[in-house]
Predicted model as a PDB file, atoms N, CA, C, CB and O in Angstrom, pLDDT in the B-factor column:
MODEL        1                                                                  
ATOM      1  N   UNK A   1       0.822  -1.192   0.000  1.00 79.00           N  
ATOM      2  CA  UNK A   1       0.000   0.000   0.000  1.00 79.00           C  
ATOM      3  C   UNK A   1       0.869   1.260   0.000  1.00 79.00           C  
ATOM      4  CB  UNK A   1      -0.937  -0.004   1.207  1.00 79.00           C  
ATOM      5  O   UNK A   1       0.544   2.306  -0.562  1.00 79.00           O  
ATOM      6  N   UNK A   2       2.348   1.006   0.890  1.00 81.00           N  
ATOM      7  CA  UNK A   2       3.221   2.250   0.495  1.00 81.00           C  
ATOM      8  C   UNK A   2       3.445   2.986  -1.091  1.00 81.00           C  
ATOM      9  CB  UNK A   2       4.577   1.804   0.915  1.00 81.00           C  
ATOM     10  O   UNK A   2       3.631   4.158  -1.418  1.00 81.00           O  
ATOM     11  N   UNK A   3       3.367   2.099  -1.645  1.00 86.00           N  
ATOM     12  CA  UNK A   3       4.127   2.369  -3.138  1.00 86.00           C  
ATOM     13  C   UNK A   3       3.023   2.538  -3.803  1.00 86.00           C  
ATOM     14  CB  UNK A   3       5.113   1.175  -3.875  1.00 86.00           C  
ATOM     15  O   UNK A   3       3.073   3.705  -4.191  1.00 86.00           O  
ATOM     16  N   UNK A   4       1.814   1.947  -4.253  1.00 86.00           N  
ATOM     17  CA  UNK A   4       0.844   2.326  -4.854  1.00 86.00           C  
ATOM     18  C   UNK A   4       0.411   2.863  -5.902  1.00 86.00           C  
ATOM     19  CB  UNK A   4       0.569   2.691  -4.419  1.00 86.00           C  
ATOM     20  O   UNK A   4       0.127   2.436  -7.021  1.00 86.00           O  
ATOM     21  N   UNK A   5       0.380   4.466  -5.113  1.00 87.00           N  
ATOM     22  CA  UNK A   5       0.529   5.473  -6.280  1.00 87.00           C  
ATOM     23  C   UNK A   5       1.577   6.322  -6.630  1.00 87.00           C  
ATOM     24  CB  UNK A   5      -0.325   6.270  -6.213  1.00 87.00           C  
ATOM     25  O   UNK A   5       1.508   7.512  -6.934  1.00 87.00           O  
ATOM     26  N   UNK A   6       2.841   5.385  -6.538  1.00 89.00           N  
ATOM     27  CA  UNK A   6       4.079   6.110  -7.055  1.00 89.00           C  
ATOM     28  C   UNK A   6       4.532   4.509  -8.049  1.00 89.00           C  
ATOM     29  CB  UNK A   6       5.439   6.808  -5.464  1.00 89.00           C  
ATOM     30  O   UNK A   6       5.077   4.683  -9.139  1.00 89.00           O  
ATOM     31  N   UNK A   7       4.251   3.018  -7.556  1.00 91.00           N  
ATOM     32  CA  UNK A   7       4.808   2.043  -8.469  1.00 91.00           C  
ATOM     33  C   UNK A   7       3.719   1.029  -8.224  1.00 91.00           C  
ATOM     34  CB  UNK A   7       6.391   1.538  -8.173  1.00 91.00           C  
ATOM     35  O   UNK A   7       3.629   0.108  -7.413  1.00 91.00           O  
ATOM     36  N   UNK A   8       3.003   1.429  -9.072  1.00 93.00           N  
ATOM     37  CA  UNK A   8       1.198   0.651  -8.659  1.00 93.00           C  
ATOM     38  C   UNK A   8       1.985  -0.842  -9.779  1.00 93.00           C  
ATOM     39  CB  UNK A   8      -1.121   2.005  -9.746  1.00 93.00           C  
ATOM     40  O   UNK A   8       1.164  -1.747  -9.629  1.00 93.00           O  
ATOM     41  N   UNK A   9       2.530  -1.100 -10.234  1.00 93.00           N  
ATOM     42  CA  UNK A   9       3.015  -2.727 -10.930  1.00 93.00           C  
ATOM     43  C   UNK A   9       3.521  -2.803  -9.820  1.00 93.00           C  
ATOM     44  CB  UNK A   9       4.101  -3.092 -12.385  1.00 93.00           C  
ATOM     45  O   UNK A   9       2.725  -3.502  -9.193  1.00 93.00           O  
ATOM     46  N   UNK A  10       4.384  -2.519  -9.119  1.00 92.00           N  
ATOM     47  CA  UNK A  10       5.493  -3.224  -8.432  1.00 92.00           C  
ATOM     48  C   UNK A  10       4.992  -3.517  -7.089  1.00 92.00           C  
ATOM     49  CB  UNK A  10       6.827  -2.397  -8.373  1.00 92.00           C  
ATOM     50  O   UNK A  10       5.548  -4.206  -6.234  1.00 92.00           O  
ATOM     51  N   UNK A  11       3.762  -2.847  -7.006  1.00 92.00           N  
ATOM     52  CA  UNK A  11       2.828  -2.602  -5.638  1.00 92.00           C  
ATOM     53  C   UNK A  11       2.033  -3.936  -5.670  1.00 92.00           C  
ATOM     54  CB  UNK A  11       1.669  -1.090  -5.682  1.00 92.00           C  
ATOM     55  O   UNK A  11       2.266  -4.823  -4.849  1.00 92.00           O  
ATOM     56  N   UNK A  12       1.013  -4.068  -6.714  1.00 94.00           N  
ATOM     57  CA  UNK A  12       0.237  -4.951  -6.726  1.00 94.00           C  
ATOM     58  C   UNK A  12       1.519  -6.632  -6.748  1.00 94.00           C  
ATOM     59  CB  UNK A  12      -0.896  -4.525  -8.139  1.00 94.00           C  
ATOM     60  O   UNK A  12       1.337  -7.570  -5.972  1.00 94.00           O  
ATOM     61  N   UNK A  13       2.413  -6.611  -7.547  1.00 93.00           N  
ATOM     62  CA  UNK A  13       3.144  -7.677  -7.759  1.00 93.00           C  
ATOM     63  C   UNK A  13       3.828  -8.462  -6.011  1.00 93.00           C  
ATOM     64  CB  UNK A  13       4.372  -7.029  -8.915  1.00 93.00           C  
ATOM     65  O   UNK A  13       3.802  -9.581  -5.500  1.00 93.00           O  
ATOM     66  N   UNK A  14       4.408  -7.006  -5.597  1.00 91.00           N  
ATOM     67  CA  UNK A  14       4.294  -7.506  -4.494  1.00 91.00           C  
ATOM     68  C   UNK A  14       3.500  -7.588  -3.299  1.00 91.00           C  
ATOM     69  CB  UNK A  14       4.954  -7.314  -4.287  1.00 91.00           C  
ATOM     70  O   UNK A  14       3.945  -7.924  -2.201  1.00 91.00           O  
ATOM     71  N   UNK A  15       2.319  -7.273  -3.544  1.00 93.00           N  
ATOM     72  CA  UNK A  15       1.176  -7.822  -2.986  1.00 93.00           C  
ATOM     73  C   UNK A  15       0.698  -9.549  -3.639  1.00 93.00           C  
ATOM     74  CB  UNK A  15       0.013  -6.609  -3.314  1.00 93.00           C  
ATOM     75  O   UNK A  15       0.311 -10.541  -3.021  1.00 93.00           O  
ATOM     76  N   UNK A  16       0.848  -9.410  -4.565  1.00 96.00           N  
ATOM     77  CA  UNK A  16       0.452 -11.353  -4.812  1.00 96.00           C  
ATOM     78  C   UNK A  16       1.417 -12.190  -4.413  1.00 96.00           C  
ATOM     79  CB  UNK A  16       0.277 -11.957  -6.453  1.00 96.00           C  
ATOM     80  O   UNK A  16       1.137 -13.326  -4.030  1.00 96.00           O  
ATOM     81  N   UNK A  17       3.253 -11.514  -4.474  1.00 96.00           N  
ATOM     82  CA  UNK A  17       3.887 -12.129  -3.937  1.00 96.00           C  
ATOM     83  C   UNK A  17       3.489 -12.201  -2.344  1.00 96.00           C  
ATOM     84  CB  UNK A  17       5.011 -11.727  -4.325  1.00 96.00           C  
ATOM     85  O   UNK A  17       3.245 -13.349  -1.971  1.00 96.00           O  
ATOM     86  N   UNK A  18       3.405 -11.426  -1.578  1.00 95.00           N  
ATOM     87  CA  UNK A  18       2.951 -12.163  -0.113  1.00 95.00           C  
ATOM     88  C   UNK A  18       2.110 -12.935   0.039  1.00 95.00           C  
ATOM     89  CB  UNK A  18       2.555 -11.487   0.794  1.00 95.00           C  
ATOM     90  O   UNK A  18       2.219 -13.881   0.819  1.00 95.00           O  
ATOM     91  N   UNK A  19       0.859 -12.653  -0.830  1.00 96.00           N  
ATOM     92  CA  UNK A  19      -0.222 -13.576  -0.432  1.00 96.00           C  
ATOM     93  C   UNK A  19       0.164 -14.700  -0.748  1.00 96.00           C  
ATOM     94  CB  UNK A  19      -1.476 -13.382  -0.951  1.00 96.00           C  
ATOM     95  O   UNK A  19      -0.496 -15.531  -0.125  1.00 96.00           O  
ATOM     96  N   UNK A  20       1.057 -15.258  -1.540  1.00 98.00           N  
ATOM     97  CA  UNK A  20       1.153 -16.321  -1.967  1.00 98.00           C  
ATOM     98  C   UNK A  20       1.931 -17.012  -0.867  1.00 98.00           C  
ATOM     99  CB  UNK A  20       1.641 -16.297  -3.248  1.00 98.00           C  
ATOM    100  O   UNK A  20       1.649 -18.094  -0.351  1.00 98.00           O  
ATOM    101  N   UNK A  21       3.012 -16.175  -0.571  1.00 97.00           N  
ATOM    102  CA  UNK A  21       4.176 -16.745   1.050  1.00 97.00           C  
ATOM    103  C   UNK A  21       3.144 -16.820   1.960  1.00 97.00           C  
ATOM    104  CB  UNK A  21       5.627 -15.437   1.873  1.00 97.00           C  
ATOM    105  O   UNK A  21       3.293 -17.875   2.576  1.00 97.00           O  
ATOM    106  N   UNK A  22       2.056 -16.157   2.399  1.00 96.00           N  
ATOM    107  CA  UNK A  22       0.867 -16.035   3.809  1.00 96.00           C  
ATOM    108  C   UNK A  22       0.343 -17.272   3.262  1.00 96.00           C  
ATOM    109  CB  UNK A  22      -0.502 -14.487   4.011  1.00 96.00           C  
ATOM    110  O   UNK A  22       0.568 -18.159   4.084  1.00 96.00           O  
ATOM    111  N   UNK A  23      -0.236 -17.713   2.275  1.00 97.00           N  
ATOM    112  CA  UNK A  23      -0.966 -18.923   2.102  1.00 97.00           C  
ATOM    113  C   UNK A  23      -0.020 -20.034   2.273  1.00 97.00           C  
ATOM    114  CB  UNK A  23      -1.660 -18.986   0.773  1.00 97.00           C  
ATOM    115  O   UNK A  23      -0.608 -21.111   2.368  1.00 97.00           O  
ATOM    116  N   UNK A  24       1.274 -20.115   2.341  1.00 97.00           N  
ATOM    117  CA  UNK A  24       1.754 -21.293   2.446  1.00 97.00           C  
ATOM    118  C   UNK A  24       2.043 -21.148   4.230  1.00 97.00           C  
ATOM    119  CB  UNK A  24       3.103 -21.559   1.303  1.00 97.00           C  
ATOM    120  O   UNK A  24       1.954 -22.151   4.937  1.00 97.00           O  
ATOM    121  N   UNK A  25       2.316 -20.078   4.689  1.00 97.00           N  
ATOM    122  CA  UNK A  25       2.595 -19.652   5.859  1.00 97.00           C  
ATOM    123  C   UNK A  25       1.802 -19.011   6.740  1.00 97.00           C  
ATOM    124  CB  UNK A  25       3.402 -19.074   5.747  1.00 97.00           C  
ATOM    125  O   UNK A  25       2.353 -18.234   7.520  1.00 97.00           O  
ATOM    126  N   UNK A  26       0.282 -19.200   6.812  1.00 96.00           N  
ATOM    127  CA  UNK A  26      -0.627 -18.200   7.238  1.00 96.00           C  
ATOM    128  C   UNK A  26      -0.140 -18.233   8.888  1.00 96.00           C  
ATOM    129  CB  UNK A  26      -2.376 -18.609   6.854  1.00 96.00           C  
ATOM    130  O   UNK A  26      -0.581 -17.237   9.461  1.00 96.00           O  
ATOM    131  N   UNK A  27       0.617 -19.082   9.752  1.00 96.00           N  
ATOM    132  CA  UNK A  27       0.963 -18.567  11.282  1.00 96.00           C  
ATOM    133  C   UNK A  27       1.849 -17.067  11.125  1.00 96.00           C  
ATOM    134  CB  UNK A  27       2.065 -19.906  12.200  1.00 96.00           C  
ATOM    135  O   UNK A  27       1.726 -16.136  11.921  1.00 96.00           O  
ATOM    136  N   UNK A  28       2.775 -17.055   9.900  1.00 95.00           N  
ATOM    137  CA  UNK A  28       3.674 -15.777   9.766  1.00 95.00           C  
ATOM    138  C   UNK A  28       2.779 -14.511   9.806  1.00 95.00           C  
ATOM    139  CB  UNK A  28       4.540 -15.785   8.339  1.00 95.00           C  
ATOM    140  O   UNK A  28       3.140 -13.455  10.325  1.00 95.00           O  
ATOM    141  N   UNK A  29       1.475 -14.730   9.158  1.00 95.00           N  
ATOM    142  CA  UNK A  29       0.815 -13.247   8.897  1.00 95.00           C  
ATOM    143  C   UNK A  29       0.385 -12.747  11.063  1.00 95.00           C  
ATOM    144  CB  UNK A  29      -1.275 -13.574   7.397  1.00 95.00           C  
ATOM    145  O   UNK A  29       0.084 -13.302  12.120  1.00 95.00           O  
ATOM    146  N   UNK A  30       0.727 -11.100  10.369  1.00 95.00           N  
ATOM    147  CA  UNK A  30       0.542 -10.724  11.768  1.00 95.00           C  
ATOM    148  C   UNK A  30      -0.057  -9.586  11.317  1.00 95.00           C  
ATOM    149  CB  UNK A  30       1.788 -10.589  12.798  1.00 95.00           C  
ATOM    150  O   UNK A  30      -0.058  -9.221  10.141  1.00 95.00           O  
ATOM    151  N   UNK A  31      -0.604  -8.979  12.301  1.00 93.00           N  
ATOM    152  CA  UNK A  31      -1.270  -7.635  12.360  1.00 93.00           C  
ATOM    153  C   UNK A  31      -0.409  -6.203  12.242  1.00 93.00           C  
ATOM    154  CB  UNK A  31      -1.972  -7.630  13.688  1.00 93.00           C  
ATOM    155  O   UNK A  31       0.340  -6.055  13.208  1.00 93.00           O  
ATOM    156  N   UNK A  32      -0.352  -4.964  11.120  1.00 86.00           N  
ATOM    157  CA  UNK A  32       0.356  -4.078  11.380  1.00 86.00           C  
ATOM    158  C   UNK A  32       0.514  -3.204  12.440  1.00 86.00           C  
ATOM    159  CB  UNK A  32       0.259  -3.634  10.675  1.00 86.00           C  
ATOM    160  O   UNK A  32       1.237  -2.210  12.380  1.00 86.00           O  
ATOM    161  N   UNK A  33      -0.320  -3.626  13.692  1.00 89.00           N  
ATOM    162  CA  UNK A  33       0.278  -3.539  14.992  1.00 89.00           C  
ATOM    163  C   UNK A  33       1.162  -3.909  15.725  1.00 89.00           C  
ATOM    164  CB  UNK A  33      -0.178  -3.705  15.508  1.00 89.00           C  
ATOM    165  O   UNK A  33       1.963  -3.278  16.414  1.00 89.00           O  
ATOM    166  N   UNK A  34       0.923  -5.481  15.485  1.00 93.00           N  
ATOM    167  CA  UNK A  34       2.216  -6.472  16.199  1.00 93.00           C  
ATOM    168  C   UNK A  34       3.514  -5.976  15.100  1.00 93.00           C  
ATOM    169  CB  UNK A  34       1.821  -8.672  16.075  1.00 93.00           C  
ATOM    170  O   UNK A  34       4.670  -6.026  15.520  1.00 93.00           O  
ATOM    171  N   UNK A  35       3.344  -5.692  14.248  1.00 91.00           N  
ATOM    172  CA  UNK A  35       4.779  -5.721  13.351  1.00 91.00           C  
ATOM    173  C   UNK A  35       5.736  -4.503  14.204  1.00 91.00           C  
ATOM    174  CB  UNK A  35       4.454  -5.182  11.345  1.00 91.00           C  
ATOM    175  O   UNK A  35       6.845  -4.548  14.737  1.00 91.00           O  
ATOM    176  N   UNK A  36       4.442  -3.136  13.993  1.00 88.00           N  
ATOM    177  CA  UNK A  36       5.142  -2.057  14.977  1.00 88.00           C  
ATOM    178  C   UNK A  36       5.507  -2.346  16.454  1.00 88.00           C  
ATOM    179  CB  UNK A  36       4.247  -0.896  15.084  1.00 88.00           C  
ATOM    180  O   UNK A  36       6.549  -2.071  17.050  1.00 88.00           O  
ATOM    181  N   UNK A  37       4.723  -2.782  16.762  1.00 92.00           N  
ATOM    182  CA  UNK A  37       4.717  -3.797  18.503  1.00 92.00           C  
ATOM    183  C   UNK A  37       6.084  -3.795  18.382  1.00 92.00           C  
ATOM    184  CB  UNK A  37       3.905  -5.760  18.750  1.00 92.00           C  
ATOM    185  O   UNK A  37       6.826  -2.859  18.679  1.00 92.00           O  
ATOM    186  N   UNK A  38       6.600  -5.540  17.657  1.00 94.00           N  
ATOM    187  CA  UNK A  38       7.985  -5.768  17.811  1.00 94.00           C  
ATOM    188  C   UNK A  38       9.044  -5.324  17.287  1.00 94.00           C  
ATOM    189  CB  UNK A  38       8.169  -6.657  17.683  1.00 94.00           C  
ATOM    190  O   UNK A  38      10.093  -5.966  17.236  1.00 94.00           O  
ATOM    191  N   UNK A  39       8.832  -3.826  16.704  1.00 92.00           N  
ATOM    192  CA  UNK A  39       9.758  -2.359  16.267  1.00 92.00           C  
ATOM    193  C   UNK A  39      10.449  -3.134  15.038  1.00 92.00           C  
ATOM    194  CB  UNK A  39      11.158  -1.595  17.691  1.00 92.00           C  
ATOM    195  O   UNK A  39      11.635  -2.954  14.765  1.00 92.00           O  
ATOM    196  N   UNK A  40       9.864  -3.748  14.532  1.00 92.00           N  
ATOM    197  CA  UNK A  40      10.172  -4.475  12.957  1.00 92.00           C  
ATOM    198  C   UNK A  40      10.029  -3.189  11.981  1.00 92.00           C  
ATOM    199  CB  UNK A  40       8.831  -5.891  12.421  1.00 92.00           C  
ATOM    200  O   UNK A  40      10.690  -3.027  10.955  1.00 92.00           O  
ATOM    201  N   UNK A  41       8.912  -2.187  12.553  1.00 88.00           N  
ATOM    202  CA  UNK A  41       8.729  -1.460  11.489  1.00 88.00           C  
ATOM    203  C   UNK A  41       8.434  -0.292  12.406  1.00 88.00           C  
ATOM    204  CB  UNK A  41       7.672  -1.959  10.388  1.00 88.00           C  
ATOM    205  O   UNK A  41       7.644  -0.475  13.332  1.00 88.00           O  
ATOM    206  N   UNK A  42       9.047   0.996  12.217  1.00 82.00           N  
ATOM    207  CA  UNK A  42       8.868   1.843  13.037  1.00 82.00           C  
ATOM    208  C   UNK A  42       8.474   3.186  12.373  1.00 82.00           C  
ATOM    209  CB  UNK A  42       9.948   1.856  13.807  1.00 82.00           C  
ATOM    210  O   UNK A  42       8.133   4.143  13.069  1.00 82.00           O  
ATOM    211  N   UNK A  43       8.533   3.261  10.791  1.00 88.00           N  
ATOM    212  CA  UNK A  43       8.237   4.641  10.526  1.00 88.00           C  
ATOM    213  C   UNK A  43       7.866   4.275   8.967  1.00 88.00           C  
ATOM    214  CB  UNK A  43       9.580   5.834  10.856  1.00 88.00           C  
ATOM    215  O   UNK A  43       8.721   3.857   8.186  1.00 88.00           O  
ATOM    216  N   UNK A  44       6.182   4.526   8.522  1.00 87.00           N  
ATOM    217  CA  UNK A  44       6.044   4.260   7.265  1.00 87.00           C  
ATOM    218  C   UNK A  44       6.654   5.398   6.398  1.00 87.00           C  
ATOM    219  CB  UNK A  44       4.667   4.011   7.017  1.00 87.00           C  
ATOM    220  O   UNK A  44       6.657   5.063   5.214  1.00 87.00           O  
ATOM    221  N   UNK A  45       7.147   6.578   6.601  1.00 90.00           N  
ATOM    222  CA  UNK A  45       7.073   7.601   5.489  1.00 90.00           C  
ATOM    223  C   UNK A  45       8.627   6.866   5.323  1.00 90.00           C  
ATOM    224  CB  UNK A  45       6.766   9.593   5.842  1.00 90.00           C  
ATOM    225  O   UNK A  45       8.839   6.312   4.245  1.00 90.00           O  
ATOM    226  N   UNK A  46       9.653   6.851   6.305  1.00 91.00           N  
ATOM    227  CA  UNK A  46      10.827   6.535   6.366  1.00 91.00           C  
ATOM    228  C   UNK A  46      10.956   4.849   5.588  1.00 91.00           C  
ATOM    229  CB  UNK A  46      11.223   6.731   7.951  1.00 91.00           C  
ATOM    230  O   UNK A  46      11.865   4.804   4.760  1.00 91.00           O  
ATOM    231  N   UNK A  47      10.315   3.765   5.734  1.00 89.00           N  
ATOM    232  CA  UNK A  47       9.977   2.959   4.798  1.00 89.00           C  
ATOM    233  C   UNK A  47       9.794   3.118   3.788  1.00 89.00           C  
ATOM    234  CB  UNK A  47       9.322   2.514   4.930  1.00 89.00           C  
ATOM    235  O   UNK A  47      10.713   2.657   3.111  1.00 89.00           O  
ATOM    236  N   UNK A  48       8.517   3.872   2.837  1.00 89.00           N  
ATOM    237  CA  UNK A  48       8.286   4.266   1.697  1.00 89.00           C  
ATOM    238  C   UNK A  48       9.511   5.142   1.209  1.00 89.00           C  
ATOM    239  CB  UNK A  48       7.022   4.896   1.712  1.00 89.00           C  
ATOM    240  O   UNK A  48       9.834   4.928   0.041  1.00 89.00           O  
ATOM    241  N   UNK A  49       9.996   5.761   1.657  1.00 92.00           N  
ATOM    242  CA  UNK A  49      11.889   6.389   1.376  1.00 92.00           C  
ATOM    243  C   UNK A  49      12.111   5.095   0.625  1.00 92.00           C  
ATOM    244  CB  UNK A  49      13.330   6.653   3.131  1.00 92.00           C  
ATOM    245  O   UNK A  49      11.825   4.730  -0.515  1.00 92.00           O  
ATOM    246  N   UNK A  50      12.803   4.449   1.793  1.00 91.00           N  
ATOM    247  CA  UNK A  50      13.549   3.194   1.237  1.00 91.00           C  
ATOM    248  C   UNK A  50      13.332   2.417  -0.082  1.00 91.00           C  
ATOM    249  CB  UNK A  50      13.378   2.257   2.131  1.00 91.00           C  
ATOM    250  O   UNK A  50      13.966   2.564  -1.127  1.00 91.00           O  
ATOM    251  N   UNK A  51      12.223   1.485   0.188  1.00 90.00           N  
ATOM    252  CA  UNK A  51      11.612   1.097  -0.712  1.00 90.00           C  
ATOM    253  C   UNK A  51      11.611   1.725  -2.162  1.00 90.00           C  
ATOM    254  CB  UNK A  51      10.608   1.054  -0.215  1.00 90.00           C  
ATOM    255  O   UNK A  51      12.035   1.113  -3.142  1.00 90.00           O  
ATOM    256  N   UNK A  52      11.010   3.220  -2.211  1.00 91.00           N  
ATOM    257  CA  UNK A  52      11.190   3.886  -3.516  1.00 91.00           C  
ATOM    258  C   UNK A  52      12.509   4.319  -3.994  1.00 91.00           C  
ATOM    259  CB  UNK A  52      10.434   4.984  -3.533  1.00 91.00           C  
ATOM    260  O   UNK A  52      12.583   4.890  -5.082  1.00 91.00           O  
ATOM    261  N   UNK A  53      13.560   4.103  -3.286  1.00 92.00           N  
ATOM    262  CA  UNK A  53      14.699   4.474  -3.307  1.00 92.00           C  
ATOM    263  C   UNK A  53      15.466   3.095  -4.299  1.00 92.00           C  
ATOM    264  CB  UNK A  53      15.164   4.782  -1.701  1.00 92.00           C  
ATOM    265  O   UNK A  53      16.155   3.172  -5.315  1.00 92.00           O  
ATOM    266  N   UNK A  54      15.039   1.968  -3.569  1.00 91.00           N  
ATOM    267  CA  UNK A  54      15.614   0.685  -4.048  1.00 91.00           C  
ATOM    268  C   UNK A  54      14.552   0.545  -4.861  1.00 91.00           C  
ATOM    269  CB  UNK A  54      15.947  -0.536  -3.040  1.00 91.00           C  
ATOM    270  O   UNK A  54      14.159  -0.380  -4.150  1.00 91.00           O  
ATOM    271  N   UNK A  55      13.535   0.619  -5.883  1.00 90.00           N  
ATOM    272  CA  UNK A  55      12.782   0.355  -6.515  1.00 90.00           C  
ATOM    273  C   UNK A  55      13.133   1.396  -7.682  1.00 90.00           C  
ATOM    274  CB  UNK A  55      11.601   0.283  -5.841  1.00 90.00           C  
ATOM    275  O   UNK A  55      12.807   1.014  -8.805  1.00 90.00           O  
ATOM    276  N   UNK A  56      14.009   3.188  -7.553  1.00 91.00           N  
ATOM    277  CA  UNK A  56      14.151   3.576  -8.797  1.00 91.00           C  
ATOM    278  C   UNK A  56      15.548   3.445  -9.339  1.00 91.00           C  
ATOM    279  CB  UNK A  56      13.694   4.834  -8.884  1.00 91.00           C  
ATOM    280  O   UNK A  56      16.022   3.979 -10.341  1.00 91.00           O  
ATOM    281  N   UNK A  57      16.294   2.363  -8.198  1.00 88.00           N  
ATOM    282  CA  UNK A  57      17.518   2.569  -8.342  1.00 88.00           C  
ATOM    283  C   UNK A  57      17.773   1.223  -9.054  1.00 88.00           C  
ATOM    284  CB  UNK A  57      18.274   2.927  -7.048  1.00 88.00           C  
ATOM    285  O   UNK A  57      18.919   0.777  -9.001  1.00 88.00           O  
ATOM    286  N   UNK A  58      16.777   0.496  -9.747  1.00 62.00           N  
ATOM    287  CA  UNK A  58      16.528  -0.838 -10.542  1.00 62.00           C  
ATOM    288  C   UNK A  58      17.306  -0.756 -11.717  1.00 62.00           C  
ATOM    289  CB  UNK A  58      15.014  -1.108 -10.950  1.00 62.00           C  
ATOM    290  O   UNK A  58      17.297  -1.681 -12.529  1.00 62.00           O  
TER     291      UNK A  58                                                      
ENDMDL                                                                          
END                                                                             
């Protein structure tokens, strides 16, 4: 959902790619609470950085 409307292919693609890892792995899926919970993920704007960073640097 970060990328969306800046790399809506690369968004949706890796959206089927998870669902596909959650369906083989549905104990892995967690709530984007617990993710922040266990400081896995602490700042979406600072994420979406990243991500678009390594996504134009392809």
């Amino acid at each position: 959902m970060l990328l969306r409307s800046t790399f809506p292919d690369e968004a949706a693609r890796l959206r089927q790619l998870s669902e596909a890892y959650f369906r083989t792995r549905p104990d892995d899926r967690l709530a984007a609470e617990e993710v922040i919970h266990r400081g896995w993920l602490f700042s979406l704007p600072r994420t979406r950085q990243i991500l678009t960073s390594e996504l134009r640097g392809r």
